[in-house]
BAFI-850086 format. One record per residue: residue in three letters; x, y, z of N, C-alpha, C in turn; chain. Coordinates in Angstrom, 1 decimal, decimal comma. Layout:
BAFI-850086
- code / nc1 / nc2 / nc3 / cac1 / cac2 / cac3 / cc1 / cc2 / cc3 / unit
- ALA / X / Y / Z / X / Y / Z / X / Y / Z / A
...
end
This chain:
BAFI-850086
- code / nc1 / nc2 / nc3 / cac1 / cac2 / cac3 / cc1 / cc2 / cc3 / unit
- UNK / 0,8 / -1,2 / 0,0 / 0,0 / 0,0 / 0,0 / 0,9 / 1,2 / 0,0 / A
- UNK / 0,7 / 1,9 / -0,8 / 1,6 / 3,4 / -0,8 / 0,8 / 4,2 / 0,2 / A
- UNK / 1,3 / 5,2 / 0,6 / 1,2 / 6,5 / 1,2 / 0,2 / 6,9 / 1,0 / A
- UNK / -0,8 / 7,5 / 0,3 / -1,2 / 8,1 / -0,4 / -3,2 / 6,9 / 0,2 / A
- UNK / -2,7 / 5,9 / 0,1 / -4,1 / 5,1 / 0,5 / -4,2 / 4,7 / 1,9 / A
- UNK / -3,2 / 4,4 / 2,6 / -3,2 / 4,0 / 3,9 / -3,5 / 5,0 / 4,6 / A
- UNK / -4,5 / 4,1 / 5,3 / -5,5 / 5,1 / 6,7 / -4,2 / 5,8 / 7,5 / A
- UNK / -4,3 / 6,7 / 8,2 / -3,6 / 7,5 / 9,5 / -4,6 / 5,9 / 10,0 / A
- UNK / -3,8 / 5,6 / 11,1 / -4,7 / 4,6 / 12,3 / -4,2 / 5,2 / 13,4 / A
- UNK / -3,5 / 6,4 / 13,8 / -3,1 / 7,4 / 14,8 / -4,1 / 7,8 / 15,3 / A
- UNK / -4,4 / 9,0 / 14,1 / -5,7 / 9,9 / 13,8 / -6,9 / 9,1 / 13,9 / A
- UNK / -7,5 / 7,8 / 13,3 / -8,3 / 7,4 / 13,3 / -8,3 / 6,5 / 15,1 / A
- UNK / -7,8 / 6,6 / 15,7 / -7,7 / 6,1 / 17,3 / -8,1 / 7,7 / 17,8 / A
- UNK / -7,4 / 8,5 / 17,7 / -7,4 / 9,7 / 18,6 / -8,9 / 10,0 / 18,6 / A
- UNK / -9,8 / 9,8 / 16,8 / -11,1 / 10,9 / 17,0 / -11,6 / 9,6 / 17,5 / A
- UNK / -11,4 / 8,2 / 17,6 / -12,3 / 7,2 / 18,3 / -11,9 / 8,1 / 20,0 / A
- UNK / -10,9 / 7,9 / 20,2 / -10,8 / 8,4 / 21,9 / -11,8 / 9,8 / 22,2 / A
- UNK / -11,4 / 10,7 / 21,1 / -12,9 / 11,7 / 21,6 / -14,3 / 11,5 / 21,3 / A
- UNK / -14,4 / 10,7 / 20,6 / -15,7 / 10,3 / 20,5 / -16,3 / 9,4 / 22,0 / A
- UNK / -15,4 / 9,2 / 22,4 / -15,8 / 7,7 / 23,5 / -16,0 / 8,6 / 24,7 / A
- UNK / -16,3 / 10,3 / 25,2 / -16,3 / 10,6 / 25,9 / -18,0 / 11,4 / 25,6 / A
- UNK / -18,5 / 10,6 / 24,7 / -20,4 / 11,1 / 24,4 / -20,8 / 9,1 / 24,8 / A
- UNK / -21,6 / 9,7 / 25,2 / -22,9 / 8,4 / 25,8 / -23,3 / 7,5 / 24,2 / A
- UNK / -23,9 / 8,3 / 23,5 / -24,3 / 7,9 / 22,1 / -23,4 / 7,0 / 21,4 / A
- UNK / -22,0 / 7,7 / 21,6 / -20,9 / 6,9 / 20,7 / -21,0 / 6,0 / 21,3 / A
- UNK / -20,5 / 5,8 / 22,6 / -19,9 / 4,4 / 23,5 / -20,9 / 3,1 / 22,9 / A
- UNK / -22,2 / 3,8 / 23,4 / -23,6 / 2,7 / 22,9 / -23,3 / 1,8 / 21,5 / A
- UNK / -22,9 / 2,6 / 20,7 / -22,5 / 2,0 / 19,7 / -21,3 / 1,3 / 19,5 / A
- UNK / -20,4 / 1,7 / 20,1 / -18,7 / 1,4 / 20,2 / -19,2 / 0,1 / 20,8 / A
- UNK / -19,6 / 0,0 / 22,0 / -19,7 / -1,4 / 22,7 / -20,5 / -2,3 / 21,8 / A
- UNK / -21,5 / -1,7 / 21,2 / -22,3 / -3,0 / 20,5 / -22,0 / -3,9 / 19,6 / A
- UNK / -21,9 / -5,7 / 20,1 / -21,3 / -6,3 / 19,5 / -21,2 / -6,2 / 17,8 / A
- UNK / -22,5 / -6,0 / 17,3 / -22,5 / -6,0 / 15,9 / -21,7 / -4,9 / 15,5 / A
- UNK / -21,7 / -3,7 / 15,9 / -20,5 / -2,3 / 14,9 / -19,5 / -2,8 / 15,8 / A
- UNK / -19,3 / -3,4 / 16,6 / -17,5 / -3,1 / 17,2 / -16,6 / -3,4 / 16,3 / A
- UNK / -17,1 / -4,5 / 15,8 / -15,9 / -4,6 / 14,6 / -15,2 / -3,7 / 13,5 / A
- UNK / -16,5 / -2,6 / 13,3 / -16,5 / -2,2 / 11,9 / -15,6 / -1,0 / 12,1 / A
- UNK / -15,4 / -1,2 / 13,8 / -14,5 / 0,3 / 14,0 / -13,2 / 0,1 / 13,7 / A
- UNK / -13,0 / -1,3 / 13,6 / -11,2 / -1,7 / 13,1 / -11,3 / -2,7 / 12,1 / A
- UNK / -12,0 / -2,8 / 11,1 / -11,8 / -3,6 / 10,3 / -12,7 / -3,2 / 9,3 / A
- UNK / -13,8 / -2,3 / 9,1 / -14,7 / -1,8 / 8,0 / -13,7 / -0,3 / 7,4 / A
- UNK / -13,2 / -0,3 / 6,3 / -12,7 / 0,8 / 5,3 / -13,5 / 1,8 / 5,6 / A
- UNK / -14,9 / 1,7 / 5,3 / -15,8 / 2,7 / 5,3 / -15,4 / 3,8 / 6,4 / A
- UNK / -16,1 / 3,1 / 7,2 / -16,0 / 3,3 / 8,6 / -14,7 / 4,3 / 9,1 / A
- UNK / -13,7 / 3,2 / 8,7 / -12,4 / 4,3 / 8,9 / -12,4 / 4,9 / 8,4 / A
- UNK / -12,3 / 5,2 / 7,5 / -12,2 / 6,5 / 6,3 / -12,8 / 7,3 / 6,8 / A
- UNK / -14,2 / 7,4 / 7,7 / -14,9 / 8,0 / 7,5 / -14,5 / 9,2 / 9,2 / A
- UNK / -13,7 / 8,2 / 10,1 / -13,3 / 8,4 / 11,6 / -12,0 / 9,3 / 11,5 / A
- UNK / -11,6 / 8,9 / 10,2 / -10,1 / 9,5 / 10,0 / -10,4 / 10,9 / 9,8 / A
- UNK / -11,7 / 11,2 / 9,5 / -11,7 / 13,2 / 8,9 / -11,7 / 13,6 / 10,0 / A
- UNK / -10,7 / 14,7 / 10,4 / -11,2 / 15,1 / 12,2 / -12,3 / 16,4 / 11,9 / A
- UNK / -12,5 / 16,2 / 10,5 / -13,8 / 17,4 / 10,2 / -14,5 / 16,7 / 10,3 / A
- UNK / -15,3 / 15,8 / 9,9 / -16,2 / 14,1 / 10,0 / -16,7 / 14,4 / 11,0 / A
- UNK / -15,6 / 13,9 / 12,0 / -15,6 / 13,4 / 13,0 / -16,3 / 14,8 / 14,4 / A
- UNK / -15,6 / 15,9 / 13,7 / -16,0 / 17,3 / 14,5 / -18,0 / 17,8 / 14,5 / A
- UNK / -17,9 / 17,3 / 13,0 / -19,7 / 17,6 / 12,5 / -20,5 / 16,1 / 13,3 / A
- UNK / -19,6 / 14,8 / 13,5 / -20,4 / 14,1 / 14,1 / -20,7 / 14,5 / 15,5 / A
- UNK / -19,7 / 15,0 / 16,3 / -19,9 / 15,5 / 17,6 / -21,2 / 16,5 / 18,0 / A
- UNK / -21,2 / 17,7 / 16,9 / -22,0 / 18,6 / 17,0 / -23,8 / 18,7 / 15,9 / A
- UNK / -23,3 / 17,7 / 15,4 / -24,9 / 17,4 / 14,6 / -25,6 / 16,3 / 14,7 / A
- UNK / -26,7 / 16,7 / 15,2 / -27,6 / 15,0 / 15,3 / -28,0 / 14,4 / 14,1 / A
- UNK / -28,1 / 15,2 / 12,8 / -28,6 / 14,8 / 11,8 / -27,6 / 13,9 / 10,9 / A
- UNK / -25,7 / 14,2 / 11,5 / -24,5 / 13,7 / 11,2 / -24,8 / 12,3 / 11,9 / A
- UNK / -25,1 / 12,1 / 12,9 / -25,3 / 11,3 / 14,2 / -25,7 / 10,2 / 13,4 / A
- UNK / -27,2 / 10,8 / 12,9 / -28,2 / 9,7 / 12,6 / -27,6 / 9,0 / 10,9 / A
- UNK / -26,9 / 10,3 / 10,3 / -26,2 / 9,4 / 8,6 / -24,9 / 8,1 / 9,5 / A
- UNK / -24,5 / 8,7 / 10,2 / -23,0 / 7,7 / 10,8 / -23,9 / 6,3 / 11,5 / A
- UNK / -24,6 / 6,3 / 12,1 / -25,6 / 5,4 / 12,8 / -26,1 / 4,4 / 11,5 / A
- UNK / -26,7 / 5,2 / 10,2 / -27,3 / 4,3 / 9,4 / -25,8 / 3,7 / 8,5 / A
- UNK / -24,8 / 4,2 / 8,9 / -23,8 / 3,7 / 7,4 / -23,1 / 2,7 / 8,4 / A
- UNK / -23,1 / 2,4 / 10,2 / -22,8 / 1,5 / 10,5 / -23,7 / 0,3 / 10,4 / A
- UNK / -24,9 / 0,5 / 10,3 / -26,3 / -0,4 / 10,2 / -26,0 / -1,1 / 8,6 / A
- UNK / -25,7 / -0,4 / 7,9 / -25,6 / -0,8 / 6,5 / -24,3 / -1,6 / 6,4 / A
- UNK / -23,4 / -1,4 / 7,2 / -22,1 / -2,0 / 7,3 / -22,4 / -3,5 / 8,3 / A
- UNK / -23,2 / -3,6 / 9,1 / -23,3 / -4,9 / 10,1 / -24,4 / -5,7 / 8,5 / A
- UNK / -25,5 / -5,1 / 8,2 / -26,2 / -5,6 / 7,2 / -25,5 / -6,2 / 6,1 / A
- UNK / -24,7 / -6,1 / 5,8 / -23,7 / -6,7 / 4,3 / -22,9 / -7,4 / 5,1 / A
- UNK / -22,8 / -7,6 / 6,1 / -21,5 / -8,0 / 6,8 / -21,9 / -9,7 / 6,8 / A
- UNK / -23,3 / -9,2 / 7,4 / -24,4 / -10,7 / 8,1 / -25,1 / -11,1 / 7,3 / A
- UNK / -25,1 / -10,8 / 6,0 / -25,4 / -11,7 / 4,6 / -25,0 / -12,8 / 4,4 / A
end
């Protein structure tokens, strides 16, 4: 993998660590079916890695509820 594709998994740990200090995230963090997707779904990372992403998830419910349904879609294809 060159540079240019590979995740930060620094970055992508750090906005998990701020995220893990909201009620909402944890619920999900702990729950058997997404735990996985948080180290092992691309999407998912990609998506943890923006710390802009990750800033609009903090502060928008309506961000809240897209991140909620693209882990639901990610357990769904997973358990096919």
């Amino acid at each position: 993998m060159d540079g240019r594709t590979a995740l930060d998994t620094k970055k992508i740990d750090n906005n998990i660590k701020k995220l893990r200090m909201y009620p909402w995230f944890n619920e999900l963090y702990d729950h058997e079916e997404h735990h996985r997707s948080f180290f092992a779904n691309i999407k998912v990372r990609k998506y943890l890695e923006s710390s802009l992403r990750v800033s609009r998830l903090l502060n928008n419910e309506r961000e809240q509820k897209r991140f909620i349904r693209m882990l639901e879609e990610v357990a769904q294809v997973r358990n096919k």
